[in-house]
N, CA, C and O atoms as a GROMACS GRO file, in nm:
protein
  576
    1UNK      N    1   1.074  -0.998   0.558
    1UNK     CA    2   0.980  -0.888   0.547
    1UNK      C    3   0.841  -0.946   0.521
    1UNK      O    4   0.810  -1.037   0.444
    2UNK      N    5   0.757  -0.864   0.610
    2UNK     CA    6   0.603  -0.941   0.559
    2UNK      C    7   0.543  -0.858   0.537
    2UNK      O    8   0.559  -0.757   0.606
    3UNK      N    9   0.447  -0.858   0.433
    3UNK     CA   10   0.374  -0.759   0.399
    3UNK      C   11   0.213  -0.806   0.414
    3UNK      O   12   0.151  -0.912   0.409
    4UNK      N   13   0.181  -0.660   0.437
    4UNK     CA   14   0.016  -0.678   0.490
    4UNK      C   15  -0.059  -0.684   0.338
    4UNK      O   16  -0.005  -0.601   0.264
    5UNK      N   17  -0.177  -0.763   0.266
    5UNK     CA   18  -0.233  -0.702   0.132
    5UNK      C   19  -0.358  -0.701   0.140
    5UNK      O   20  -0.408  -0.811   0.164
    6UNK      N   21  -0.433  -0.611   0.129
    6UNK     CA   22  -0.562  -0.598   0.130
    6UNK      C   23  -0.639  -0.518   0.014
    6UNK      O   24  -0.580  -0.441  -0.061
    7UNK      N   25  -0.764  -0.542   0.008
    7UNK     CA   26  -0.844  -0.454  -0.136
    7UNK      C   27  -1.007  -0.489  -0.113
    7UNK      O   28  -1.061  -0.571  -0.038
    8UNK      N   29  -1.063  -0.392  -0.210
    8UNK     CA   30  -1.210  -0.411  -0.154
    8UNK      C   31  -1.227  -0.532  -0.307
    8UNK      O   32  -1.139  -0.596  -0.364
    9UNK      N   33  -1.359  -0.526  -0.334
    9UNK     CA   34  -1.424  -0.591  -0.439
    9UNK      C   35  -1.356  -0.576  -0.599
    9UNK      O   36  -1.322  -0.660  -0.682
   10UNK      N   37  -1.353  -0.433  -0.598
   10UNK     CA   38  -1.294  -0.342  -0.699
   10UNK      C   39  -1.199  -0.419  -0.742
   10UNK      O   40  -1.221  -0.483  -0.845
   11UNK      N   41  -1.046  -0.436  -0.662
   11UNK     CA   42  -0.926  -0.494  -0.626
   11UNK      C   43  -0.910  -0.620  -0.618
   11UNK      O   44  -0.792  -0.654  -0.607
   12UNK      N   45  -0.991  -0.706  -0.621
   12UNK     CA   46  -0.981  -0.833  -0.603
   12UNK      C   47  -0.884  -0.897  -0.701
   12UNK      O   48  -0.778  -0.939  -0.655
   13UNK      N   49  -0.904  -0.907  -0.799
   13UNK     CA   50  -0.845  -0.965  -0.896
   13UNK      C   51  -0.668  -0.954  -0.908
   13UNK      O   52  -0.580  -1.037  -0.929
   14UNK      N   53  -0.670  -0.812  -0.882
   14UNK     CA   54  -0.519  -0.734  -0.900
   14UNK      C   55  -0.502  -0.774  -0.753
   14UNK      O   56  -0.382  -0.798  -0.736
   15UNK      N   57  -0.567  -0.790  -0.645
   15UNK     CA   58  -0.500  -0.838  -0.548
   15UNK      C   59  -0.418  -0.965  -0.586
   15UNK      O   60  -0.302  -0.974  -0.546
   16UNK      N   61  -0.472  -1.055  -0.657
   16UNK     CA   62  -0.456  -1.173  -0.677
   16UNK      C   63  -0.290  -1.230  -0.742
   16UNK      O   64  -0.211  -1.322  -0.721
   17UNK      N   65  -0.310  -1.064  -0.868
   17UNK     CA   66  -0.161  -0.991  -0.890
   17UNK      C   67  -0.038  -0.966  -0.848
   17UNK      O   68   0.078  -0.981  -0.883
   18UNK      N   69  -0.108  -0.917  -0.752
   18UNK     CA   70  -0.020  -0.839  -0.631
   18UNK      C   71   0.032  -0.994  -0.577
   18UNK      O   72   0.129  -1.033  -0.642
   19UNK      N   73  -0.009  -1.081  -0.480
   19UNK     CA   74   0.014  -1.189  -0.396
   19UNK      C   75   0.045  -1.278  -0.524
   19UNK      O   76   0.005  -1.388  -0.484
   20UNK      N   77   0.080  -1.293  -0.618
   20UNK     CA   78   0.177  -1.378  -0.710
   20UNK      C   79   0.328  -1.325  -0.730
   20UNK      O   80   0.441  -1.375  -0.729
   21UNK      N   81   0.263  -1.183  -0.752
   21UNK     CA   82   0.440  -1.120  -0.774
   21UNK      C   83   0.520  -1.109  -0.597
   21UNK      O   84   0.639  -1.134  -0.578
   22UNK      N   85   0.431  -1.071  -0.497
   22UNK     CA   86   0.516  -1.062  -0.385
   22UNK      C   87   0.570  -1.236  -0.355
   22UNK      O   88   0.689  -1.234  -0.324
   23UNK      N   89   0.522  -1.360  -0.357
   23UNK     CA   90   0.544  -1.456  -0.373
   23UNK      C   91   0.658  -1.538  -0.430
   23UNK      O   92   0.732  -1.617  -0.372
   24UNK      N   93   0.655  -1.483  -0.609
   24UNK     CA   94   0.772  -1.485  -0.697
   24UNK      C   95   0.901  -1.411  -0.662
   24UNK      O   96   1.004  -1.478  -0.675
   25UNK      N   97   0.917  -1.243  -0.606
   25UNK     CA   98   0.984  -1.243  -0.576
   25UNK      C   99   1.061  -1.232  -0.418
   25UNK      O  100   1.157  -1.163  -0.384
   26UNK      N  101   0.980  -1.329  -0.341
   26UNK     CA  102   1.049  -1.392  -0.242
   26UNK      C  103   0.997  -1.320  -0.116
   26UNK      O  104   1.078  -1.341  -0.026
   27UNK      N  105   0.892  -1.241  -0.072
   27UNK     CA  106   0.870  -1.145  -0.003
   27UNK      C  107   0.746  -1.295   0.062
   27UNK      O  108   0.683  -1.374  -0.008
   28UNK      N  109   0.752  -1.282   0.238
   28UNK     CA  110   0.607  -1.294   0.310
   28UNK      C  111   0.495  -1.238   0.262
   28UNK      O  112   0.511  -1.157   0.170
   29UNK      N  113   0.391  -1.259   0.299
   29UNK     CA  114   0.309  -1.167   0.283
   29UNK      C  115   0.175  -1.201   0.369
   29UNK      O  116   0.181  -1.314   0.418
   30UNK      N  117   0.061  -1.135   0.398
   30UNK     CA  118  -0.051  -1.180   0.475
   30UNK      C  119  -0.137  -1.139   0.424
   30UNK      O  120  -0.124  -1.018   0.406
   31UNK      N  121  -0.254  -1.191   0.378
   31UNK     CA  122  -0.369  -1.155   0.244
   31UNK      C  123  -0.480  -1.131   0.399
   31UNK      O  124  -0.542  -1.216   0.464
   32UNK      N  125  -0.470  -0.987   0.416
   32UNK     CA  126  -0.611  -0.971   0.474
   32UNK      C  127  -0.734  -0.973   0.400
   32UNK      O  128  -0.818  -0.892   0.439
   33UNK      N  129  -0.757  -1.027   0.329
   33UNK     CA  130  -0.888  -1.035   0.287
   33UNK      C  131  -0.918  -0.927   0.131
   33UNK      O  132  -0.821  -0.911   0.057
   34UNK      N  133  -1.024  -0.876   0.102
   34UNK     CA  134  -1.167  -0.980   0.102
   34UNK      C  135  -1.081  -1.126   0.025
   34UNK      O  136  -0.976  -1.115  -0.039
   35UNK      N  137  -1.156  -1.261   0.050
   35UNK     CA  138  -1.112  -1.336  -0.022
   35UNK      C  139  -1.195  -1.385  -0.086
   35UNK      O  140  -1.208  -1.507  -0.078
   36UNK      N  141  -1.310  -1.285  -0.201
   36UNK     CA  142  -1.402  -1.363  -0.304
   36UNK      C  143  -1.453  -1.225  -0.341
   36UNK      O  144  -1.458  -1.128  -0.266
   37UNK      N  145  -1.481  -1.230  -0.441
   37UNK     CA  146  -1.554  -1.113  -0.557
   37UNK      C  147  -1.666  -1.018  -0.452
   37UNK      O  148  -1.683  -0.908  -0.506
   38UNK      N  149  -1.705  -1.023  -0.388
   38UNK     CA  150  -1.861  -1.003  -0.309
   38UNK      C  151  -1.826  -0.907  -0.314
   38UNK      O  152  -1.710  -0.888  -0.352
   39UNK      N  153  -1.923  -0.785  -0.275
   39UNK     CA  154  -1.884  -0.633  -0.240
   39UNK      C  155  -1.882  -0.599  -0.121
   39UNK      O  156  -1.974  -0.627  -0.044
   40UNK      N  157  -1.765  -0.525  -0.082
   40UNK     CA  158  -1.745  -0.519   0.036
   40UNK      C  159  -1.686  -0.357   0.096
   40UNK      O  160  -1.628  -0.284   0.014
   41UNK      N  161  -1.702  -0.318   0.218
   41UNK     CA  162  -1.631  -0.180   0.210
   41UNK      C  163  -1.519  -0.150   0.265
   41UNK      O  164  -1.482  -0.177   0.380
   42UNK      N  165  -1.434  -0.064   0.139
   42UNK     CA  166  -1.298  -0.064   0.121
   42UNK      C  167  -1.218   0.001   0.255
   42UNK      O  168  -1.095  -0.005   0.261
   43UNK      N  169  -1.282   0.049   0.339
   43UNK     CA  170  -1.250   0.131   0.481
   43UNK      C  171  -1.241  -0.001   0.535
   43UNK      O  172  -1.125  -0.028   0.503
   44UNK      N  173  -1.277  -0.087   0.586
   44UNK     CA  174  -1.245  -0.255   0.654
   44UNK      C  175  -1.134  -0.295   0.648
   44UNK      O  176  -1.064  -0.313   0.748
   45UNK      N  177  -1.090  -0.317   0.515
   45UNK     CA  178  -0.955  -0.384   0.491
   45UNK      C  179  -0.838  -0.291   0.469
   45UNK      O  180  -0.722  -0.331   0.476
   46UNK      N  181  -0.866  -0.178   0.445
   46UNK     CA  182  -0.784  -0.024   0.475
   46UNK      C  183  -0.727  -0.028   0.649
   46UNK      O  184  -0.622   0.007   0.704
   47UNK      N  185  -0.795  -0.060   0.674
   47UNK     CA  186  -0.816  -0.051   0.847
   47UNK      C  187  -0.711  -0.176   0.887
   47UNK      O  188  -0.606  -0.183   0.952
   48UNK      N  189  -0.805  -0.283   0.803
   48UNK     CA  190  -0.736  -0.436   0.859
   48UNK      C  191  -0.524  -0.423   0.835
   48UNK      O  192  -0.433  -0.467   0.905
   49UNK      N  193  -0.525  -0.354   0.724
   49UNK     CA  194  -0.398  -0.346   0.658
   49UNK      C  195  -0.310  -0.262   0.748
   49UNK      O  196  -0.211  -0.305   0.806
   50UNK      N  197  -0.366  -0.113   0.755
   50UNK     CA  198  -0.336  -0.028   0.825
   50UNK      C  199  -0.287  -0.048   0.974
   50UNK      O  200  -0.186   0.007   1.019
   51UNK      N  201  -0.365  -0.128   1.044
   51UNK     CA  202  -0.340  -0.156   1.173
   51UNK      C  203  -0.236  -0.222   1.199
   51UNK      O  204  -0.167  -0.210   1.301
   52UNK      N  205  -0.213  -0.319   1.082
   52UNK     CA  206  -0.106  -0.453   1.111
   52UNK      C  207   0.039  -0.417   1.089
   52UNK      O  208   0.144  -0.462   1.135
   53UNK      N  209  -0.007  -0.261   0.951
   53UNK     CA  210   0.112  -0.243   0.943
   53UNK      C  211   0.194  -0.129   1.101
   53UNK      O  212   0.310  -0.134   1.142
   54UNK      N  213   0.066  -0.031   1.158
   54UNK     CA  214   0.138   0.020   1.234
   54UNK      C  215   0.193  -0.069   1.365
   54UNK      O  216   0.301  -0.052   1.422
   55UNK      N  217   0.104  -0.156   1.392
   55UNK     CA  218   0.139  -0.236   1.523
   55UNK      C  219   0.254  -0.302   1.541
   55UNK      O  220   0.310  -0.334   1.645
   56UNK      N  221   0.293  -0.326   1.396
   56UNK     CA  222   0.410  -0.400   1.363
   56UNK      C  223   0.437  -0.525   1.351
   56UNK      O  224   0.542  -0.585   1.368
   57UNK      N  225   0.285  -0.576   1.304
   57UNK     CA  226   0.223  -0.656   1.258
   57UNK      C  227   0.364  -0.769   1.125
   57UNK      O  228   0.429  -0.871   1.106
   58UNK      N  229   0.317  -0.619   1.072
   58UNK     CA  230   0.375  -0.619   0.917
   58UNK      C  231   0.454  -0.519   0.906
   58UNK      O  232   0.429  -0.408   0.954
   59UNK      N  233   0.587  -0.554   0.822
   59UNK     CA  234   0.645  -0.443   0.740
   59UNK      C  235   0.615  -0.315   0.697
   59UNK      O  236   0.668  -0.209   0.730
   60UNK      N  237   0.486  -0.345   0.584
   60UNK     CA  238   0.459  -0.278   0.513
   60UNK      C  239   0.382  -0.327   0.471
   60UNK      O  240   0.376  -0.443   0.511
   61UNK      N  241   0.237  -0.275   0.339
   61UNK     CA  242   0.118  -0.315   0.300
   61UNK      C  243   0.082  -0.239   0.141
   61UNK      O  244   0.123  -0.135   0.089
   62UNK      N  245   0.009  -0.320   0.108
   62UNK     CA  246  -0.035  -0.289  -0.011
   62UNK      C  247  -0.148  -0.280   0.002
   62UNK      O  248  -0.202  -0.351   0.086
   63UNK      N  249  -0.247  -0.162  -0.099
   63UNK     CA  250  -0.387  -0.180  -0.036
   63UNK      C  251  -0.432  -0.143  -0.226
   63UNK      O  252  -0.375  -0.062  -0.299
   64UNK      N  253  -0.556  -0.238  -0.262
   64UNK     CA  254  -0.588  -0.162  -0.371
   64UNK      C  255  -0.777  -0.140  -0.366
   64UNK      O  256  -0.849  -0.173  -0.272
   65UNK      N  257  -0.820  -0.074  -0.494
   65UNK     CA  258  -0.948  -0.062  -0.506
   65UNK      C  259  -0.963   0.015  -0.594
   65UNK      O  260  -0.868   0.061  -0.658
   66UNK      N  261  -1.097   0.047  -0.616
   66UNK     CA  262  -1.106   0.114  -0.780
   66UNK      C  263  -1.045   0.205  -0.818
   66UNK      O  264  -1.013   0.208  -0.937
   67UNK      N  265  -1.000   0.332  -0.710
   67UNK     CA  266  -0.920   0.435  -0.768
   67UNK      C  267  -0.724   0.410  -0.613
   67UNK      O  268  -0.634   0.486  -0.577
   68UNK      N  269  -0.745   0.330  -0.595
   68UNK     CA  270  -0.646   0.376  -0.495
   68UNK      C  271  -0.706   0.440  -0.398
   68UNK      O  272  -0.694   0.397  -0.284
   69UNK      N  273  -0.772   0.541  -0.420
   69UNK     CA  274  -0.782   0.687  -0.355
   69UNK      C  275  -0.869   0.678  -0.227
   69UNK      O  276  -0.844   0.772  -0.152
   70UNK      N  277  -0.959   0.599  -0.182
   70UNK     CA  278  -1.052   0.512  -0.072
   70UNK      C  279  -0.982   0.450   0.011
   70UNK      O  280  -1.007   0.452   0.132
   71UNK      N  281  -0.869   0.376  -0.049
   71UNK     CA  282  -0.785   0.315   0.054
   71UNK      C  283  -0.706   0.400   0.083
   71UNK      O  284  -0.679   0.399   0.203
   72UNK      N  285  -0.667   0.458   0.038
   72UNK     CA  286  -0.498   0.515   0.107
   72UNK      C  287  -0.562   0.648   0.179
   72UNK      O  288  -0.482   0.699   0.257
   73UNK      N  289  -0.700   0.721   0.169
   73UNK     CA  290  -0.757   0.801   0.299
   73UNK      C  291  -0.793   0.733   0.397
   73UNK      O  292  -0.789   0.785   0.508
   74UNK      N  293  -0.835   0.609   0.383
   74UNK     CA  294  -0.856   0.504   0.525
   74UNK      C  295  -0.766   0.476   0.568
   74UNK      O  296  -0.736   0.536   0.671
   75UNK      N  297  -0.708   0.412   0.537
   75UNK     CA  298  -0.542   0.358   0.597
   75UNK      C  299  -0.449   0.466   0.646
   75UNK      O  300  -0.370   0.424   0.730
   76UNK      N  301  -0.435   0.603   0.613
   76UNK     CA  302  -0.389   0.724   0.651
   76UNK      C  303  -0.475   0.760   0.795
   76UNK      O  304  -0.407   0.793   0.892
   77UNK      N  305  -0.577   0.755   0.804
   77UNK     CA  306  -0.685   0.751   0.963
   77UNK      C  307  -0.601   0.739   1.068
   77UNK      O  308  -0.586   0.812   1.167
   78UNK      N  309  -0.499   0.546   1.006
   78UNK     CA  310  -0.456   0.526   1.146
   78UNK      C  311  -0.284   0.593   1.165
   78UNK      O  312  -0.195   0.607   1.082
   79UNK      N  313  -0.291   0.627   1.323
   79UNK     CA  314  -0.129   0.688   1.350
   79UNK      C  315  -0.068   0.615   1.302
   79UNK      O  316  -0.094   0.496   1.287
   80UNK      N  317   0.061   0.694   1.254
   80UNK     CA  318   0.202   0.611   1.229
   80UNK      C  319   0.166   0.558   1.071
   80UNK      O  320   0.261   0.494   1.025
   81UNK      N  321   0.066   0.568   0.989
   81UNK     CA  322   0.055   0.530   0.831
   81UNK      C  323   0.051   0.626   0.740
   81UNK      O  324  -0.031   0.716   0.724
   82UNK      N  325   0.180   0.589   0.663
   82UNK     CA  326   0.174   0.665   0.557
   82UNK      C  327   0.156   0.618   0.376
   82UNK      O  328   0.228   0.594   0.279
   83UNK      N  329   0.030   0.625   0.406
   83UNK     CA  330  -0.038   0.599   0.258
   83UNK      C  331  -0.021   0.592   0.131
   83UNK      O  332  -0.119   0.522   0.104
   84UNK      N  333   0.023   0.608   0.049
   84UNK     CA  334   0.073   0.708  -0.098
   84UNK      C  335  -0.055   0.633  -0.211
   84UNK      O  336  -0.126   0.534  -0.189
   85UNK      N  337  -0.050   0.694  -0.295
   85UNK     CA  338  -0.138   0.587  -0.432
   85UNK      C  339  -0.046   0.592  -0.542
   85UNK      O  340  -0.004   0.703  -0.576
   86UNK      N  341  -0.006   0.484  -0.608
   86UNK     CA  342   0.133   0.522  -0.726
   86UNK      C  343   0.062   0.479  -0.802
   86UNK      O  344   0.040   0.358  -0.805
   87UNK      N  345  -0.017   0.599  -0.922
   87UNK     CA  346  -0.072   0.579  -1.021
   87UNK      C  347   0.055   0.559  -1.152
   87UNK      O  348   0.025   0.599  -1.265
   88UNK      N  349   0.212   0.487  -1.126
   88UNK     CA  350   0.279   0.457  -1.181
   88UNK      C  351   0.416   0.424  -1.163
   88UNK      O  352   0.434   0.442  -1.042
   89UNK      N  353   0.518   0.388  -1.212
   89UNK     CA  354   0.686   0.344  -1.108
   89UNK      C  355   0.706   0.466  -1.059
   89UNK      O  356   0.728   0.451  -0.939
   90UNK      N  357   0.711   0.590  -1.089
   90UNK     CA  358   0.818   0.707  -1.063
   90UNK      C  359   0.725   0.764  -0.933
   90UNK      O  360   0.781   0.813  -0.835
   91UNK      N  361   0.600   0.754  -0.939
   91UNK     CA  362   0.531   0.768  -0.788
   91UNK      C  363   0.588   0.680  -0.692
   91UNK      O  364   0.672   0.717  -0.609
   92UNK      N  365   0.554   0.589  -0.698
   92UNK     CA  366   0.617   0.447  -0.601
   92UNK      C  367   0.744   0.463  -0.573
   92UNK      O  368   0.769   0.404  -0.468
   93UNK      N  369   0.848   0.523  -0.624
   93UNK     CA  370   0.977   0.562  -0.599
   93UNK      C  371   0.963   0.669  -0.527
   93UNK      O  372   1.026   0.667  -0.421
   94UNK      N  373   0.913   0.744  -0.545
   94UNK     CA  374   0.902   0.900  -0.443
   94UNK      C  375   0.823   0.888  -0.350
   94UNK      O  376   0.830   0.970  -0.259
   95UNK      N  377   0.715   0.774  -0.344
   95UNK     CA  378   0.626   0.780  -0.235
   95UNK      C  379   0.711   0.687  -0.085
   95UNK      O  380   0.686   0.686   0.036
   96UNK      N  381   0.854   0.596  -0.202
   96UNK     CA  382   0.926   0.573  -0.069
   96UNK      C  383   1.012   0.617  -0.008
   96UNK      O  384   1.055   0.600   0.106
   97UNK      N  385   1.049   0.703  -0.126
   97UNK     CA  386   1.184   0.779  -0.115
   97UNK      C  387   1.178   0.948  -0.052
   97UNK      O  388   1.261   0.983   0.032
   98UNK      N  389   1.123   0.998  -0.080
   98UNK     CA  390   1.067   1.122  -0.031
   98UNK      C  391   0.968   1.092   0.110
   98UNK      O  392   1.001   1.148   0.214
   99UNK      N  393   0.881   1.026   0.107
   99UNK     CA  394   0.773   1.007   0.186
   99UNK      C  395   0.758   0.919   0.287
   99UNK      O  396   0.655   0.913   0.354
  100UNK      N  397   0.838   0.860   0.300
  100UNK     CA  398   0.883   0.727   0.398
  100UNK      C  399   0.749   0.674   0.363
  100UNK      O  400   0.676   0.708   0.456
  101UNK      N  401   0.679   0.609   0.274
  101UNK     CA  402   0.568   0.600   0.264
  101UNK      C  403   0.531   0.414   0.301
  101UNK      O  404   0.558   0.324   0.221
  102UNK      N  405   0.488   0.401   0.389
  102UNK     CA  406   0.487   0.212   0.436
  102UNK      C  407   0.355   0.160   0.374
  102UNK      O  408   0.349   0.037   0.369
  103UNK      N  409   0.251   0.224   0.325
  103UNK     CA  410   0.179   0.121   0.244
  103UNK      C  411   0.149   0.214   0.121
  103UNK      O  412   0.119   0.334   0.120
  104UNK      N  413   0.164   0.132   0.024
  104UNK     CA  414   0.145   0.170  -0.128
  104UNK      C  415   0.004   0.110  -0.150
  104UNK      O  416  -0.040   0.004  -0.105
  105UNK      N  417  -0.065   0.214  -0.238
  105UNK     CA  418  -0.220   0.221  -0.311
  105UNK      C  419  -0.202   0.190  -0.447
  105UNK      O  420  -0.108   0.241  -0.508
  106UNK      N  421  -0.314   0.080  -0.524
  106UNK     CA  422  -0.332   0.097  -0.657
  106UNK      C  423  -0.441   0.110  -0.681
  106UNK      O  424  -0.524   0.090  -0.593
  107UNK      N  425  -0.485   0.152  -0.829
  107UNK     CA  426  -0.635   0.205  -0.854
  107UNK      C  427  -0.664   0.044  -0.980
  107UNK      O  428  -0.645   0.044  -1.101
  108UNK      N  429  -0.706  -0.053  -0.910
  108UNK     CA  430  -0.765  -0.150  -0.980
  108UNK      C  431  -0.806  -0.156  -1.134
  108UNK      O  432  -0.771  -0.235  -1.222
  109UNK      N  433  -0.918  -0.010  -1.139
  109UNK     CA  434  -0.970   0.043  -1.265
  109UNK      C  435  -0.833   0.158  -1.377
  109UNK      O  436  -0.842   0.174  -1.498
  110UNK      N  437  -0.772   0.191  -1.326
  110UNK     CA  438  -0.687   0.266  -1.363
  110UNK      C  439  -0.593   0.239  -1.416
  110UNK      O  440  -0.549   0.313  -1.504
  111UNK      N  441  -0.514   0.094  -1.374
  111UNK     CA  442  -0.396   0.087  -1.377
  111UNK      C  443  -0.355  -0.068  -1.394
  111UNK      O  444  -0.394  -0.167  -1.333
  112UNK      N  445  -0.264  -0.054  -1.499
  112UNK     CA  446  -0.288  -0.247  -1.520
  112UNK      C  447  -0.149  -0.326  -1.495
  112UNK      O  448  -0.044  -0.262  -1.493
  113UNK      N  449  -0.150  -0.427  -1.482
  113UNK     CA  450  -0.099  -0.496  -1.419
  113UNK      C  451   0.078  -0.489  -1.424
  113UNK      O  452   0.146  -0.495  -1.322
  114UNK      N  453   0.131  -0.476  -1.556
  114UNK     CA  454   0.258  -0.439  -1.550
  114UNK      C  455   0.314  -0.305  -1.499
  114UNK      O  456   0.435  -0.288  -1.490
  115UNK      N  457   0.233  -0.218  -1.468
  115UNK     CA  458   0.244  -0.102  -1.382
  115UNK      C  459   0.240  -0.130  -1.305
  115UNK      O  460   0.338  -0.098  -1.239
  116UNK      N  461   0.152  -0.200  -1.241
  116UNK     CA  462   0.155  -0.270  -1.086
  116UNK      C  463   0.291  -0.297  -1.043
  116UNK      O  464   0.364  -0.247  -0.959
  117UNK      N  465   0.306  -0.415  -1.148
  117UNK     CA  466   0.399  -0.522  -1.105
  117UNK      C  467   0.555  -0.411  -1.054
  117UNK      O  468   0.608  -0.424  -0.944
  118UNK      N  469   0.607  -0.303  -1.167
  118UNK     CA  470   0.688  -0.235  -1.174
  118UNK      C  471   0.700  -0.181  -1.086
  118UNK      O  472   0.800  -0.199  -1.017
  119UNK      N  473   0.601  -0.091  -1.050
  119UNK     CA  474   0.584  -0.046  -0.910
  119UNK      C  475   0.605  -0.100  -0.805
  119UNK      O  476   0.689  -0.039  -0.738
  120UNK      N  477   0.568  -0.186  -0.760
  120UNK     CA  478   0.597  -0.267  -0.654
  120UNK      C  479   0.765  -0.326  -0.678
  120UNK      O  480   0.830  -0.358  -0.578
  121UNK      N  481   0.818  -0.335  -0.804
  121UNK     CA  482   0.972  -0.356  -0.775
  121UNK      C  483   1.011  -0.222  -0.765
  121UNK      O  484   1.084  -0.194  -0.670
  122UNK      N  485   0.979  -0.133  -0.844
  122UNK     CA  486   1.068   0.048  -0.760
  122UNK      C  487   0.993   0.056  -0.583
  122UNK      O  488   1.065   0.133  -0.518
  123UNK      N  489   0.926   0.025  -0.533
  123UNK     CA  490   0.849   0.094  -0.436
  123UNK      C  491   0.994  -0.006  -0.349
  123UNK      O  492   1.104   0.042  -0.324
  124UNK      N  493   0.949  -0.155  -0.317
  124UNK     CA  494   1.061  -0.252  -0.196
  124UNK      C  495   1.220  -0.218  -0.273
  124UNK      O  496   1.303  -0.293  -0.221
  125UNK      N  497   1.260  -0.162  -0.339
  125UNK     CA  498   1.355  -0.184  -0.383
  125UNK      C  499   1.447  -0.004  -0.364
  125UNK      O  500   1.564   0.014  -0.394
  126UNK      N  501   1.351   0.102  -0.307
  126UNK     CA  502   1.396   0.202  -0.306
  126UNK      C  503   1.416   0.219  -0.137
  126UNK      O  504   1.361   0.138  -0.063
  127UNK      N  505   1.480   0.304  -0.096
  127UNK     CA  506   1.516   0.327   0.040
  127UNK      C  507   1.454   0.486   0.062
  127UNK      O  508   1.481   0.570  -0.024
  128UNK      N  509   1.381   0.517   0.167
  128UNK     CA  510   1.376   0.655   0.245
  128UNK      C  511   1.555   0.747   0.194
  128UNK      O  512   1.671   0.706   0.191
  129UNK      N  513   1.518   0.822   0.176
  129UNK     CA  514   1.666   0.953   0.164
  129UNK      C  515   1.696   0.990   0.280
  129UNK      O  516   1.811   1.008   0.320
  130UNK      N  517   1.590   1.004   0.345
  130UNK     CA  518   1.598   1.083   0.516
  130UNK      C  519   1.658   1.219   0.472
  130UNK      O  520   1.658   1.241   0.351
  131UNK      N  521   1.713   1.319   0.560
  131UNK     CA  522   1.759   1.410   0.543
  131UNK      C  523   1.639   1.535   0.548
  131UNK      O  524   1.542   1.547   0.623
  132UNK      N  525   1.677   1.598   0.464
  132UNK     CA  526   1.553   1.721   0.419
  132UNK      C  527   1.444   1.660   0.419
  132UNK      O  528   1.362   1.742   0.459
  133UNK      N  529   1.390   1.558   0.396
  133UNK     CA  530   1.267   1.461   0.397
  133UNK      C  531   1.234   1.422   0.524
  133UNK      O  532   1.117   1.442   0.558
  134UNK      N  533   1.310   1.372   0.603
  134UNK     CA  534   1.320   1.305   0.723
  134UNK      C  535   1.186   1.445   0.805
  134UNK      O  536   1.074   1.423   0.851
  135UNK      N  537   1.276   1.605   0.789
  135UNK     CA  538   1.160   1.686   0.881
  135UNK      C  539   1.038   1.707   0.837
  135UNK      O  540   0.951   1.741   0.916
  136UNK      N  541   1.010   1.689   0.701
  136UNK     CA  542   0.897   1.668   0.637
  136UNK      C  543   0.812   1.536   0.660
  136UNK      O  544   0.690   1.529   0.674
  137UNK      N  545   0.862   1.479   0.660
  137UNK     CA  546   0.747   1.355   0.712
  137UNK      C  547   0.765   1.349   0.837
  137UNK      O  548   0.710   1.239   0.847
  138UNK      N  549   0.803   1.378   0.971
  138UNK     CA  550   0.763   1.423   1.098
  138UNK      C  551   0.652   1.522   1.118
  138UNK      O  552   0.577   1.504   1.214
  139UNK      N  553   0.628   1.650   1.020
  139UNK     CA  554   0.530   1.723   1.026
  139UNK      C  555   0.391   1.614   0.963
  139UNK      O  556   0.281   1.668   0.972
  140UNK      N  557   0.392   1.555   0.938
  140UNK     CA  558   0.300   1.467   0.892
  140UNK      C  559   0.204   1.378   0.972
  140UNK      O  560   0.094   1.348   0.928
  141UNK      N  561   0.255   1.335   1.100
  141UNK     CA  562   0.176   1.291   1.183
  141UNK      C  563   0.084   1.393   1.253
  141UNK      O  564   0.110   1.510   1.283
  142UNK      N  565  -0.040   1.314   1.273
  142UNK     CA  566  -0.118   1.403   1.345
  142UNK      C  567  -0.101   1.561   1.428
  142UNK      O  568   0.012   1.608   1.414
  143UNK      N  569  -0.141   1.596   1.463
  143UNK     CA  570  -0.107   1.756   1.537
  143UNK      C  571  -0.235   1.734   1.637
  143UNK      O  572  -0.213   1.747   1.757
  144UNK      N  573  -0.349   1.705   1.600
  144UNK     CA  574  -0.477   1.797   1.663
  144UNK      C  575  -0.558   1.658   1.701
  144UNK      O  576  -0.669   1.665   1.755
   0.00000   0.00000   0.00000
């Protein structure tokens, strides 16, 4: 499994987070960027993440920044992505489990690192339910 990881300026650091724990526990991964403190805008690497994950690039993706909430409306833009922000484990469980959700959001400023970390073991570690969910996230792609 490879995972896409991306974050703006905000995120940097907890990116840094993020790509130790996917590492440790045994997961690929592909650090789209930014790769240095500078400020940068969070729609870029939303995009960069987003794309790789629908093309099939990647698995799946992690995207962070100051609130989550910047990335996971960019990365939602592109077809076929479904975004979530898990401002904690029991989100990250429903955002995979309910939501077929392929890239998970964190809020840099919000949320610290052992939440992270947790999250990201409920998020790869939970499976889609499908079922009653399954027609609910079909209404979810684009329409118009």
């Amino acid at each position: 499994m490879n995972i896409a990881v991306g974050s703006d300026h905000a995120g940097f650091e907890f990116k840094k987070t993020v790509l130790a724990w996917l590492e440790r526990s045994g997961y690929e991964f592909t650090d789209m960027g930014p790769y240095d403190e500078g400020s940068v805008d969070y729609p870029d690497y939303a995009r960069k993440v987003a794309k790789a994950v629908a093309e099939g690039l990647c698995d799946s993706g992690v995207l962070l920044c100051g609130t989550g909430i910047g990335v996971s409306i960019s990365a939602n833009k592109i077809k076929g992505i479904r975004a979530a922000v898990a401002c904690n484990p029991e989100f990250a469980t429903l955002a995979r489990q309910h939501n077929n959700a392929n890239i998970i959001c964190f809020s840099a400023r919000f949320t610290d690192q052992a939440t992270i970390e947790q999250s990201l073991h409920n998020w790869f570690s939970t499976d889609f339910e499908g079922g009653r969910h399954q027609q609910r996230v079909n209404k979810i792609e684009p329409c118009c």
